[in-house]
C-alpha positions as CSV (number, residue, x, y, z in Angstrom):
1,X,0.0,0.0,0.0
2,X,1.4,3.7,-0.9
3,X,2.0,5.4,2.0
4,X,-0.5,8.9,2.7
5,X,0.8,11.7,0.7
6,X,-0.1,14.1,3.5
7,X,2.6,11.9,5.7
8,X,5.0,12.6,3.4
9,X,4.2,16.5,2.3
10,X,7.0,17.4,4.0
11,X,10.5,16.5,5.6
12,X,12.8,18.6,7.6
13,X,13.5,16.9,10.5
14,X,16.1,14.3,10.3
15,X,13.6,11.2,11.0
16,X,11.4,12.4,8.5
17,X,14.0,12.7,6.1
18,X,15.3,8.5,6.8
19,X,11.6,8.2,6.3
20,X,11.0,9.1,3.0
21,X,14.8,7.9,1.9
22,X,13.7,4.7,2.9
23,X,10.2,4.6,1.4
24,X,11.6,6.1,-2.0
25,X,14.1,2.8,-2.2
26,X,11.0,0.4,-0.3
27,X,8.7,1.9,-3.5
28,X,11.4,1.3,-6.3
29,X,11.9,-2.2,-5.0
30,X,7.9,-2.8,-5.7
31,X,7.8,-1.3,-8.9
32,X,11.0,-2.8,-9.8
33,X,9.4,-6.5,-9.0
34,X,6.2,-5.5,-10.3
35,X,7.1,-3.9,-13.6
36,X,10.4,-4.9,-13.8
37,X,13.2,-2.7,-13.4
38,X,13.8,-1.4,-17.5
39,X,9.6,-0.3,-17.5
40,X,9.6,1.7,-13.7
41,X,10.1,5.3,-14.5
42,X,10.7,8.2,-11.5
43,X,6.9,9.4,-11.9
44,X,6.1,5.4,-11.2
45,X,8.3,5.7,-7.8
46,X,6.9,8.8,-6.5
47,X,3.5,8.1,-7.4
48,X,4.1,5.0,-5.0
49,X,6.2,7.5,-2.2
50,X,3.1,9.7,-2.7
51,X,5.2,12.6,-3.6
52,X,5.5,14.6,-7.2
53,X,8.6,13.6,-8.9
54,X,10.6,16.2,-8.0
55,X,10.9,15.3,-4.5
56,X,12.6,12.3,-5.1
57,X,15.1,14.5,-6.6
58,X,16.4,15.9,-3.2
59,X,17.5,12.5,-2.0
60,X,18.8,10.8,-5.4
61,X,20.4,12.3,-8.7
62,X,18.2,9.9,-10.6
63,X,15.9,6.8,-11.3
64,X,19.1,5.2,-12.3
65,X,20.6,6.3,-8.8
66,X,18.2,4.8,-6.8
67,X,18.6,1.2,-8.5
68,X,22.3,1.5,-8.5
69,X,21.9,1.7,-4.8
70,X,19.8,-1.1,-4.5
71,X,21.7,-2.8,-6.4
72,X,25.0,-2.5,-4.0
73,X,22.2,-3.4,-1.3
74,X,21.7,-6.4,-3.4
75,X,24.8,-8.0,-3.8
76,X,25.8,-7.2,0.0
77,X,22.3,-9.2,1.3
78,X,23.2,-12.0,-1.3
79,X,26.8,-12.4,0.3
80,X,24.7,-12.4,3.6
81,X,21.9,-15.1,2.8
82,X,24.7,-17.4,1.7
83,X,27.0,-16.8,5.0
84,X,24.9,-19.6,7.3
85,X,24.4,-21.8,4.4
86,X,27.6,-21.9,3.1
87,X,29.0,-23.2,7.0
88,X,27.1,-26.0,6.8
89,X,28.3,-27.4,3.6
90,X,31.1,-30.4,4.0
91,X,34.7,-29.1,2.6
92,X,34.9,-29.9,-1.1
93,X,31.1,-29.8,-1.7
94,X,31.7,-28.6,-5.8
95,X,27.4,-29.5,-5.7
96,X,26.8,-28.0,-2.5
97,X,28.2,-24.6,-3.5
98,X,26.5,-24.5,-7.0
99,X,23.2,-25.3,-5.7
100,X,23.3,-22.8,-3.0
101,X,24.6,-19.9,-5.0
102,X,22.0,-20.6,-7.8
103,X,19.0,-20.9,-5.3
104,X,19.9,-17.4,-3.2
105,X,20.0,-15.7,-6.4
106,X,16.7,-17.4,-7.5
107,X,15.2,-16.2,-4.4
108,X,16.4,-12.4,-5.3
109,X,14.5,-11.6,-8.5
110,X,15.4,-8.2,-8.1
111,X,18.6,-8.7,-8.1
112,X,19.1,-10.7,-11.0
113,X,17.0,-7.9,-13.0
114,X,19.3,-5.5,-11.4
115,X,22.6,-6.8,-12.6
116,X,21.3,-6.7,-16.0
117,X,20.5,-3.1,-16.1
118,X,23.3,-1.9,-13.9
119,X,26.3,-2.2,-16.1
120,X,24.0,-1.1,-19.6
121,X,22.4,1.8,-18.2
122,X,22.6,2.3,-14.5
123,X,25.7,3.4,-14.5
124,X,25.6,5.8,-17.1
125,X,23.1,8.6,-16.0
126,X,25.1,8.7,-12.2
127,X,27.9,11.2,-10.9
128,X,31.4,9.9,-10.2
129,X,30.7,9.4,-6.3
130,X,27.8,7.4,-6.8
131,X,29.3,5.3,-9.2
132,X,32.4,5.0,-6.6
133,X,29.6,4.3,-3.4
134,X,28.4,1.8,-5.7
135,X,31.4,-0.1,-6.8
136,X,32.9,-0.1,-3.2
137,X,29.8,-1.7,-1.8
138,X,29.9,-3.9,-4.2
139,X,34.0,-5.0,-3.8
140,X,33.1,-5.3,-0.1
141,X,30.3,-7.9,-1.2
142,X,32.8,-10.1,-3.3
143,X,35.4,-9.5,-0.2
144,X,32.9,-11.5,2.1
145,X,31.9,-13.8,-0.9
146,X,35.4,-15.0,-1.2
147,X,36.1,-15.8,2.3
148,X,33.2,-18.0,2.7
149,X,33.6,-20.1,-0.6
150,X,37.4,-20.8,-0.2
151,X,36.0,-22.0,3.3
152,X,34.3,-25.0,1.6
153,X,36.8,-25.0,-1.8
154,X,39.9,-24.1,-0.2
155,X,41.8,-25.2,-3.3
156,X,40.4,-21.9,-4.8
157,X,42.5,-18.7,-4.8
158,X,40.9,-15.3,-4.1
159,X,41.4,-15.0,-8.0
160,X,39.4,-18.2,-8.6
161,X,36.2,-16.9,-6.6
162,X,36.1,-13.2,-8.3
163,X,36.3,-15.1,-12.1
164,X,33.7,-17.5,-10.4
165,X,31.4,-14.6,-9.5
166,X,31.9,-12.2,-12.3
167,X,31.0,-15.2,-14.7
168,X,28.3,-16.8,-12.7
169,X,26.3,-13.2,-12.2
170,X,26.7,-12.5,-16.2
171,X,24.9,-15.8,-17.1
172,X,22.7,-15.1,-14.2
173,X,21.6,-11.7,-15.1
174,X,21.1,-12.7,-18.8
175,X,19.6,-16.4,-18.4
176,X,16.9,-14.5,-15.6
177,X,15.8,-12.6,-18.6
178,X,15.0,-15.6,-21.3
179,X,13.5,-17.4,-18.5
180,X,11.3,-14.6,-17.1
181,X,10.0,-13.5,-20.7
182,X,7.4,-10.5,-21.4
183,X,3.7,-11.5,-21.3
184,X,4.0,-10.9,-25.1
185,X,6.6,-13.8,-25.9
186,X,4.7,-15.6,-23.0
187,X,1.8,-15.5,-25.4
188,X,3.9,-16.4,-28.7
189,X,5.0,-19.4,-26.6
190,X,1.2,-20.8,-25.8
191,X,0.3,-20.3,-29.7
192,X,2.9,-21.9,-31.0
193,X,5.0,-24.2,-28.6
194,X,7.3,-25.3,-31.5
195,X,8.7,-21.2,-30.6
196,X,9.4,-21.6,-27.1
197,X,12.2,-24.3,-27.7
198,X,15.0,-22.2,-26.0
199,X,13.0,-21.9,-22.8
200,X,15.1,-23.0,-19.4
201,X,14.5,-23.3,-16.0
202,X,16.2,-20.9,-14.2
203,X,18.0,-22.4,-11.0
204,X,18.6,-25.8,-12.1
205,X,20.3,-24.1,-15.4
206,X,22.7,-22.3,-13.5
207,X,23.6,-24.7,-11.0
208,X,24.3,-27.2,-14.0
209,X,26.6,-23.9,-15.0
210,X,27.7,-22.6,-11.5
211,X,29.6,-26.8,-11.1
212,X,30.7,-26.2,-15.0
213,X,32.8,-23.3,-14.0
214,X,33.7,-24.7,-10.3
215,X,35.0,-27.8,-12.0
216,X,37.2,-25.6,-14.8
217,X,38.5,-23.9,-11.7
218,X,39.5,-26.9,-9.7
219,X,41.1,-28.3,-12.5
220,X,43.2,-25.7,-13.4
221,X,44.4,-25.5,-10.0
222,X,45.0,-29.1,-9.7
223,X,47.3,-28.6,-12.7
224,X,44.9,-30.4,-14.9
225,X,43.9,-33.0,-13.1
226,X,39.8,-33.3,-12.5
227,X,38.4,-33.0,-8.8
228,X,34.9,-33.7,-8.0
């Protein structure tokens, strides 16, 4: 539900201020899910805040600044959901790790539509400090990432688990969009089936490709020699 407009009329004490910060990002990340991120415009957002446009414009540069930063917030509750999960797993669990990382980003639709649009166009309409803010948060992501899958593959190097991430997010990003098409190619499909031939499931997809790349890894490190 869209908060009251008359709440939100006005903010000048510092709490009010958190407030509408935090229900500008709260109604991006419903549009975002709703819509999908490439079809919310800034009008969409306020309209949700209960606010004209403009006032969004006080607390970010623009539309594309307020999904770069959730975005960053993104990748850092990503590295967090796996944290627990990732403990539990038995040392050497090549399956273990795949199916975890494809299932927490299956569970973050959001994200995965995010780290589409973030390196096309999200980037591109931002200043220099929010593009810095946003690649920090995101190296401090990938920091905590690393540490907790060289706990269970310790015959990774740090190297090994940025290539691992940097690939398995590009086919992530891109294979959420074939298997999450528009209602119109959703509607091609049901007319004519013999159309929808390149359609995947998402998660068991890339865990088939997250153990691809794990086992490329492995074996380069083991100087060519295969480990399971």
């Amino acid at each position: 539900m869209a908060p009251d407009p008359m709440t939100f009329r006005r903010a000048r004490r510092p709490e009010h201020k958190q407030q509408r910060y935090e229900a500008i990002l709260a109604a991006a990340r419903s549009q975002g899910l709703l819509k999908g991120v490439r079809n919310v415009s800034l009008a969409d957002i306020a309209a949700e805040v209960g606010v004209h446009k403009s006032a969004l414009l006080r607390y970010f540069e623009t539309r594309e600044e307020i999904y770069l930063h959730l975005t960053a917030e993104g990748w850092q509750d990503w590295a967090d959901a796996m944290r627990g999960d990732l403990a539990q797993l038995s040392v050497g669990s090549v399956a273990g790790v795949a199916a975890l990382i494809a299932r927490t980003l299956a569970d973050r639709p959001l994200l995965c539509d995010l780290m589409t649009h973030a390196p096309l166009t999200l980037e591109r309409n931002v200043s220099l400090e929010a593009v810095r803010s946003f690649k920090l948060a995101g190296l401090a992501a990938l920091a905590d990432v690393t540490v907790l899958i060289r706990r269970v593959l310790p015959a990774l190097t740090d190297d090994d688990v940025r290539d691992l991430v940097w690939a398995v997010t590009a086919v992530a990003a891109g294979l959420w969009q074939v298997t999450h098409p528009p209602a119109t190619l959703v509607a091609l499909y049901a007319e004519d089936p013999r159309l929808g031939h390149t359609q995947v499931e998402f998660t068991p997809s890339l865990q088939r490709l997250v153990e691809v790349v794990l086992a490329g890894l492995l074996k380069r490190e083991s100087g060519g020699e295969c480990i399971h």
